[in-house]
C-alpha positions as CSV (number, residue, x, y, z in Angstrom):
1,X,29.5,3.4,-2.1
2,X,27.8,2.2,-5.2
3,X,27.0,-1.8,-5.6
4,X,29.7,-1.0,-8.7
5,X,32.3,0.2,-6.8
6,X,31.9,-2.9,-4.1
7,X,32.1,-5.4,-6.6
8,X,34.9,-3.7,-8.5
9,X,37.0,-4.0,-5.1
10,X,35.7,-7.3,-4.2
11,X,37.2,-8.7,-7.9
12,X,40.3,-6.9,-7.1
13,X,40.7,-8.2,-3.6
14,X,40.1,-11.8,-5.4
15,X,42.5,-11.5,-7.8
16,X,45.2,-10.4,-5.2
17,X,44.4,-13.9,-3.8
18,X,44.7,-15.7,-6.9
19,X,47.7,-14.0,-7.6
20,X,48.9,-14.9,-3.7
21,X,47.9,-18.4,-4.1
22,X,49.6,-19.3,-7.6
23,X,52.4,-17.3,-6.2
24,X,52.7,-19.9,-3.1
25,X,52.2,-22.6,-5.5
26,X,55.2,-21.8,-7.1
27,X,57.3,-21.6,-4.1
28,X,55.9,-24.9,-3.1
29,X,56.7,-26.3,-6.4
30,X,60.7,-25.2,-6.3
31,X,60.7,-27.0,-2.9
32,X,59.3,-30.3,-4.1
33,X,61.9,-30.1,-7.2
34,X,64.3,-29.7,-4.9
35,X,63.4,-32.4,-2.7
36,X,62.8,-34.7,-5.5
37,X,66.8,-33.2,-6.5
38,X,67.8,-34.4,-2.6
39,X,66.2,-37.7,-3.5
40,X,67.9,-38.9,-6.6
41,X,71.2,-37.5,-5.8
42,X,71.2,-39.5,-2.5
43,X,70.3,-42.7,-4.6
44,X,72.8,-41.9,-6.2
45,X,75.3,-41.6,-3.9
46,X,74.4,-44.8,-2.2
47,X,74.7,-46.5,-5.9
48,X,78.3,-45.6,-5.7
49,X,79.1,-46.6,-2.9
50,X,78.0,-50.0,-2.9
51,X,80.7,-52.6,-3.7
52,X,78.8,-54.2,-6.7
53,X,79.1,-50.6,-8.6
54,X,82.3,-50.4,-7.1
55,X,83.7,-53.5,-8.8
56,X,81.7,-52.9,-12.1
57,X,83.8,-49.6,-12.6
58,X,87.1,-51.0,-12.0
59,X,85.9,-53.4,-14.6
60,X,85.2,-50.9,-17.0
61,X,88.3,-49.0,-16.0
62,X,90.9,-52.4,-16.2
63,X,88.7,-55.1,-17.7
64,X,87.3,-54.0,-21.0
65,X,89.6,-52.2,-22.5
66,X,92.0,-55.4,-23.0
67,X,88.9,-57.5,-24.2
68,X,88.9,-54.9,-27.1
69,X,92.1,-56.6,-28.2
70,X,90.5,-60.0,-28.3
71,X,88.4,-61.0,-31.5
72,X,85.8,-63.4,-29.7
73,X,85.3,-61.2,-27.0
74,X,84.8,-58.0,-29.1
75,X,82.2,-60.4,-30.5
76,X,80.6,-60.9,-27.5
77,X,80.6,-57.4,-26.5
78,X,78.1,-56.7,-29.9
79,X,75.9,-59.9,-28.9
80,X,72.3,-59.5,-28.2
81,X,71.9,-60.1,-25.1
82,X,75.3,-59.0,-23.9
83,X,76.4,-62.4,-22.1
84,X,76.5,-62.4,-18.8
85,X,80.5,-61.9,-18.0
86,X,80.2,-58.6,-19.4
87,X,77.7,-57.7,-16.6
88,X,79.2,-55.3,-15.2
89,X,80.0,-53.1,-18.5
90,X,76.3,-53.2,-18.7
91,X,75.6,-52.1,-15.3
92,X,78.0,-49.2,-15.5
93,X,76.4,-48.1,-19.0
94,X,72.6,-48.6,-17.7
95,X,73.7,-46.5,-14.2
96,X,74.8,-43.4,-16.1
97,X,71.7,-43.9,-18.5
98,X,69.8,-43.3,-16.1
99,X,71.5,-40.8,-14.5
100,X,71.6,-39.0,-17.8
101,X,67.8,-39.4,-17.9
102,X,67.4,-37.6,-15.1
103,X,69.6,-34.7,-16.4
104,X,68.3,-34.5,-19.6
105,X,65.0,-34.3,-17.8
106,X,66.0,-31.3,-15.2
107,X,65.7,-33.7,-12.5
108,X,69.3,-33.1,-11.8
109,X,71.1,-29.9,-12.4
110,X,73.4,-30.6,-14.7
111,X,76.5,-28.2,-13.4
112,X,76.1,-30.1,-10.6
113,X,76.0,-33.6,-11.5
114,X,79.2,-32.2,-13.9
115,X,81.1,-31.1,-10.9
116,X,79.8,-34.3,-8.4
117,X,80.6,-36.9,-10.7
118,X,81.9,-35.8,-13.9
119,X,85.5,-37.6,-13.8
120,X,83.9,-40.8,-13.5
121,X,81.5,-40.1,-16.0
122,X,83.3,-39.1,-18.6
123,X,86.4,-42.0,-17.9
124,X,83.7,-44.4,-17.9
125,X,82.1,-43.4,-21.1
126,X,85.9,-42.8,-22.9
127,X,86.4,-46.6,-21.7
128,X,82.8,-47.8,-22.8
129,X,83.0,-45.8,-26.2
130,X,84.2,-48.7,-28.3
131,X,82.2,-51.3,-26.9
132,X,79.0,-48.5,-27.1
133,X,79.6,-47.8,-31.1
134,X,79.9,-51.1,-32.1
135,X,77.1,-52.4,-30.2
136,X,74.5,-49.2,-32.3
137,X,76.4,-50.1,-35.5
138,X,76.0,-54.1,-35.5
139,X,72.4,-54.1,-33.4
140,X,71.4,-51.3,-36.0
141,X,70.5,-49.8,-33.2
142,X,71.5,-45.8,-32.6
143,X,69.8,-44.9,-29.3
144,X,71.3,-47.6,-27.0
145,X,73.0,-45.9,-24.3
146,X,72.1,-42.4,-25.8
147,X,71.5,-41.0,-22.3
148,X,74.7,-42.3,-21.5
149,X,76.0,-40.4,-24.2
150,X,74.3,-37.1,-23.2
151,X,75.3,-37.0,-19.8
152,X,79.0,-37.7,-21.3
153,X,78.7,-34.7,-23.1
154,X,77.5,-32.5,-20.4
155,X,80.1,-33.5,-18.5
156,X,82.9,-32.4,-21.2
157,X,81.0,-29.5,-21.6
158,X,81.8,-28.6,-17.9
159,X,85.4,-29.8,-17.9
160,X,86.1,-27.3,-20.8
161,X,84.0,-24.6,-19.1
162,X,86.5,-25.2,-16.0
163,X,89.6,-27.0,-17.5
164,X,91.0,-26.0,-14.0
165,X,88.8,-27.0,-11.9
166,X,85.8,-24.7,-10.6
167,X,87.2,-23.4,-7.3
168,X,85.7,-20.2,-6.5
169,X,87.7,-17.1,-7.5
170,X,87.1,-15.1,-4.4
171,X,86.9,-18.0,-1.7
172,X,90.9,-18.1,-0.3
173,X,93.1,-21.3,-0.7
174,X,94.7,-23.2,1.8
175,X,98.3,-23.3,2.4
176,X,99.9,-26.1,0.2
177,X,101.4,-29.2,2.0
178,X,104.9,-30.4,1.8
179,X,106.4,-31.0,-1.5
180,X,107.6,-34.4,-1.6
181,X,107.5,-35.6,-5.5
182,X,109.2,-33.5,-8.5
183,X,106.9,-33.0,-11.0
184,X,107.7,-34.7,-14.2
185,X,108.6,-32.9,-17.3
């Protein structure tokens, strides 16, 4: 065999192990996303359970919507730096902009952060929205919680994809339970 011919196969034979290598490396990326996926979504998940977050959302849900009817506090809800009774709001806002970060990013999937966590989301944002658009209109200031805003969307985005919920069409239902309330009109 000609020195041609052996060099021609050598070349091939390294490109099959490039192409094997990058190949590998691309495998080995998808894992790491995922794991970095594992990572945040646990964080996540330990975020909500902890009482703090717990008590800032009941907040959010309760609280601030009556403080919209109050003239000092809607004035304190536009302050720079938000005073520190409305700490929670601003943990609940700053949670989901970072969350929304994360999605915007492709850190988290999005159908799935929709389907985890999308009722809270999008409650919390419908609750937060007044406080949000004063706060960019007074502070001139159009990006504050804009992540926040994002993931909001996304999560509406799902919820009219699946205005049912998402239940898989060929997986089979359990019975129903007992019937015990009428439904309403």
């Amino acid at each position: 065999m000609s020195p041609e011919w052996l060099s021609a196969i050598a070349s091939f034979l390294t490109l099959l192990v490039v192409a094997a290598s990058a190949g590998a490396a691309l495998v080995q990326l998808r894992h790491m996303r995922g794991a970095n996926q594992i990572i945040a979504l646990d964080e996540i998940r330990e975020t909500f359970e902890t009482e703090t977050f717990r008590d800032a959302v009941r907040y959010v849900y309760r609280e601030l919507p009556r403080l919209y009817e109050d003239p000092s506090a809607r004035a304190d809800l536009v302050a720079s730096p938000l005073p520190a009774q409305y700490e929670p709001a601003r943990t609940v806002a700053n949670f989901f902009e970072n969350v929304g970060t994360y999605v915007k990013r492709g850190v988290l999937d999005k159908n799935f952060t929709a389907d985890m966590w999308g009722g809270i989301i999008l409650t919390s944002w419908q609750r937060m929205t007044p406080m949000i658009t004063n706060r960019r209109r007074v502070q001139k200031q159009p990006e504050i919680w804009q992540n926040f805003e994002y993931l909001a969307v996304v999560c509406q985005q799902f919820k009219e994809r699946f205005p049912n919920g998402n239940y898989p069409k060929t997986a089979p239902r359990m019975p129903e339970g007992e019937i015990w309330l009428e439904a309403g009109p």
